[in-house]
N, C-alpha and C positions, 0 to 999 in steps of 0.2 A: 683260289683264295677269296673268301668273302670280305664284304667293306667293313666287319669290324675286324678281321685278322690285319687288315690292312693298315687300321687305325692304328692299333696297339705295336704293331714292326714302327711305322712312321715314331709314335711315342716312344717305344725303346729307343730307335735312333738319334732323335733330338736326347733324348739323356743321358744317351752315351756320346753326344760330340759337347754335351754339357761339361760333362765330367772330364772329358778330354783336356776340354779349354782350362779347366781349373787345375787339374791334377796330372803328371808323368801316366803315361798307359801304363798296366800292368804288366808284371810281368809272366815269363812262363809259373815261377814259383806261386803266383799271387793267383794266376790262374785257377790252377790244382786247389790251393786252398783255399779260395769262393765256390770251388766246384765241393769239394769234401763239407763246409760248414754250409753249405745250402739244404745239404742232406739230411742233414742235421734238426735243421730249423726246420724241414717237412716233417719232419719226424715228430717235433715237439708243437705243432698246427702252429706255429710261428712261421704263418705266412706272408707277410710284411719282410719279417727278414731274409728270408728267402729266394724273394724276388729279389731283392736288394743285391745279394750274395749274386744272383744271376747273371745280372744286370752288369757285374766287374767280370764276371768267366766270358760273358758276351760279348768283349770290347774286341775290337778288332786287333789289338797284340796278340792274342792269346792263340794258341795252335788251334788251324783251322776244326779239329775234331771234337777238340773242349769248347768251341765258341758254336759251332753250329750245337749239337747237344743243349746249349746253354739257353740260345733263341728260342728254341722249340720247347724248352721245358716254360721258358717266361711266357711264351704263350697260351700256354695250358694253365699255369696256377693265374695270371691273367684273370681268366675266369673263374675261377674258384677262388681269391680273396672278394668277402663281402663288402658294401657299402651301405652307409649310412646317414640318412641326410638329415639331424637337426632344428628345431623350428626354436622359438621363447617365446615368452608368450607372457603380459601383468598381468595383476587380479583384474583389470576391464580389457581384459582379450587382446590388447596393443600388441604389436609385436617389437620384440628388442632382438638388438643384434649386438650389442658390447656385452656380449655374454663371454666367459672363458670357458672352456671346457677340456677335463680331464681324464682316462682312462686307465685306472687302477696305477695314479700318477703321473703316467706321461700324459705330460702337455698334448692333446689334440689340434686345439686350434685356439685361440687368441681370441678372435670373436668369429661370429654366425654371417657366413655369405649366404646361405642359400647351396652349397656345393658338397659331393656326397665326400665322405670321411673314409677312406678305406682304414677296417680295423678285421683283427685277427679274430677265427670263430671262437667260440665259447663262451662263459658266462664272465662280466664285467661289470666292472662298477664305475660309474658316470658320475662324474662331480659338475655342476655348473653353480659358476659363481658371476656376478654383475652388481657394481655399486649402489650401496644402500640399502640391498635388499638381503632377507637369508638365503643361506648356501641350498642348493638343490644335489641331493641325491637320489642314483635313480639303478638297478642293476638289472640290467639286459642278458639273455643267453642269444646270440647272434647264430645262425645259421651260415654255413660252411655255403658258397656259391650265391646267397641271398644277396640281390643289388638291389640300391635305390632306396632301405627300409626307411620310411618318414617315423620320424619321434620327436613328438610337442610336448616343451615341463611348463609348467604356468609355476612362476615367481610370486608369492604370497605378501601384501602391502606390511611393509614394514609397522614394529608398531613400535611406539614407543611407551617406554614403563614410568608407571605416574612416580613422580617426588616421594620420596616416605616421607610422612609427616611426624614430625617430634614432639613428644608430649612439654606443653607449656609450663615450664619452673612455674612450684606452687610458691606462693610470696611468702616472706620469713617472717615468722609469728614474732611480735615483738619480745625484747627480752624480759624474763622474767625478773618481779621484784624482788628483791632484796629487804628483807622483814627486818629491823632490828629495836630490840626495844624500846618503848618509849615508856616516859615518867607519865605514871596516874596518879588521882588521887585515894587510890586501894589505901586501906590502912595495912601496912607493915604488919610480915606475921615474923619479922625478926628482926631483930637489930644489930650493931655493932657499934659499938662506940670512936668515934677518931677523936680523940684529942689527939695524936701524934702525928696525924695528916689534918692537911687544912682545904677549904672544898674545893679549888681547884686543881689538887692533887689527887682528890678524888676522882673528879671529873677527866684528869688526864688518864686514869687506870681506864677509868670507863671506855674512854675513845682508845686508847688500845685495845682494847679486848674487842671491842668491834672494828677495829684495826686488821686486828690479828684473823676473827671469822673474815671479814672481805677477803681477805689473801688468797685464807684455805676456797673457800666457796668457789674466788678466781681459777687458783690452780686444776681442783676436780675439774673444772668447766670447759679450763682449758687439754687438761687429756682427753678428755672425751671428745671435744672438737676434732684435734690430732686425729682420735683415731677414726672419726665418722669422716673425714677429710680423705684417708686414705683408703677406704673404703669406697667412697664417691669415683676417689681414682680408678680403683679396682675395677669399678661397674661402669664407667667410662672413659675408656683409656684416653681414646679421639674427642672428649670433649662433647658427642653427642651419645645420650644415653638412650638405651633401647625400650626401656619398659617406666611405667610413672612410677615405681619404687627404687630404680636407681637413680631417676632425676629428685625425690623427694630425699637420697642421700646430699644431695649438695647443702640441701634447705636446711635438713638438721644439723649440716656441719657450721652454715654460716648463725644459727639459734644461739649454739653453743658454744661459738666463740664471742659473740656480742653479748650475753651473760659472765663468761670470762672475763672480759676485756673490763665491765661495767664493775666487776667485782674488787676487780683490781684498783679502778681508780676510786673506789670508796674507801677501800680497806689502806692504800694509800693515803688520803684524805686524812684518813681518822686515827692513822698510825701518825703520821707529821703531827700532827692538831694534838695530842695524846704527848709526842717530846716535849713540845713548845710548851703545851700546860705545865708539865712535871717540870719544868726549867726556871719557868719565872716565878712560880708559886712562892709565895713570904714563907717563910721559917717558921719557927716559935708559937708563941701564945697569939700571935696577933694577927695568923690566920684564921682563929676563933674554932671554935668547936662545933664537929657536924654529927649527924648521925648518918647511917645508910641503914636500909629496910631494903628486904625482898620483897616484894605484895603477889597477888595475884595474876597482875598481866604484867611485868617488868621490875624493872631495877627503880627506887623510892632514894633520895638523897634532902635529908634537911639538914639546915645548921643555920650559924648563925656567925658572920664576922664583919 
């Protein structure tokens, strides 16, 4: 018997009095059945399992004819499961060893000694994974009998991805004014007589009516805010928008509310101011007598009391 047959009897042994120590010996049944599923596992090149399967027919419980059978067959696949030894390696050639590594799932090793990996022939797939860095995939076809194969992945420097940048809210254009007539001195292309109103009854109608436009002017102003608000929403849900015309939806939401809002308090203004006239105004004759004129750029009022 040569000194690697000798090696591998001594190896079997230490892990079968391993096994011992941890586990009741087999029995004759348990025998038979690591001898039948070893067959099995040869059969399907699941040779990992195999020896494994051997290694319980080998134990010295087992009838002397199933365990010798068992020794001799572990020395033969012995040498026919391959090995395979591992290197890492960063993008400046360093080498690493808190590498993990995995075989079409099963866990290999935990990290990289340096020590060969026995794994089963055929083609596989090698996951290696180590902190901070991306995952490395790698797929090997392993040769049946082949020891010792060297295989180096090199780990690529993490990178890291820049900020996105947010387009900058364009500033809200001041709100638009509000026009409302004013008294010239156009001459009158028509007239109406008030003796029956006197001028600050007039003048109350007047500031209603511009009372009344403030309101409406508000209200349009305000739907359309409403609806360019939720629109804004629309275009960004999380509050940060993707593109300068969904951040330009906030802008015209807040335009057309602050036209709203200004419309409101005018038309308010001038509706109050509009009661309060019509309320106190004198009665009678002694409100005196006005005229009102249209003209050309506005509403024309004279009189005299």
């Amino acid at each position: 018997m040569g000194i690697r047959t000798i090696t591998i009897l001594a190896a079997a042994t230490a892990l079968l009095a391993t096994r011992g120590a941890r586990a009741a010996d087999p029995t004759t049944a348990d025998c038979v059945s690591a001898t039948e599923a070893s067959f099995k596992s040869g059969n399907e090149h699941k040779l990992r399992a195999e020896r494994s399967q051997l290694l319980t027919c080998a134990s010295s419980s087992c009838p002397s004819d199933i365990r010798k059978e068992c020794v001799r067959r572990v020395q033969e696949l012995s040498q026919q499961i391959p090995t395979i030894i591992f290197g890492a390696k960063d993008a400046s050639g360093a080498d690493l060893s808190a590498v993990r590594v995995t075989m079409d799932g099963e866990v290999l090793a935990e990290r990289l000694e340096g020590t060969a990996l026995s794994i089963d022939p055929g083609e596989h797939m090698f996951t290696f994974e180590t902190a901070g860095r991306p995952t490395v995939t790698k797929t090997l076809v392993i040769q049946q009998a082949q020891k010792d194969r060297r295989e180096v992945v090199t780990f690529a420097t993490p990178t890291v991805a820049p900020s996105p940048v947010l387009p900058s809210p364009t500033p809200a254009p001041p709100p638009t004014n509000i026009l409302v007539p004013t008294t010239t001195t156009s001459p009158p292309t028509s007239t109406a007589s008030g003796h029956g109103l006197g001028m600050q009854k007039i003048l109350a109608l007047v500031a209603g009516g511009v009372g009344v436009v403030g309101v409406g002017v508000g209200t349009a102003f305000g739907v359309v805010a409403m609806s360019k608000k939720n629109d804004a929403q629309n275009a960004c849900p999380t509050g940060s928008c993707a593109t300068q015309a969904d951040a330009n939806l906030w802008s015209d939401a807040g335009s057309a509310g602050n036209v709203s809002t200004a419309a409101f308090v005018l038309g308010g203004v001038a509706l109050a101011g509009g009661v309060v006239l019509w309320f106190t105004a004198p009665s009678g004759r002694s409100a005196g007598s006005t005229q009102v004129g249209l003209g050309l750029r506005g509403l024309q009022v004279k009189g005299a009391w």
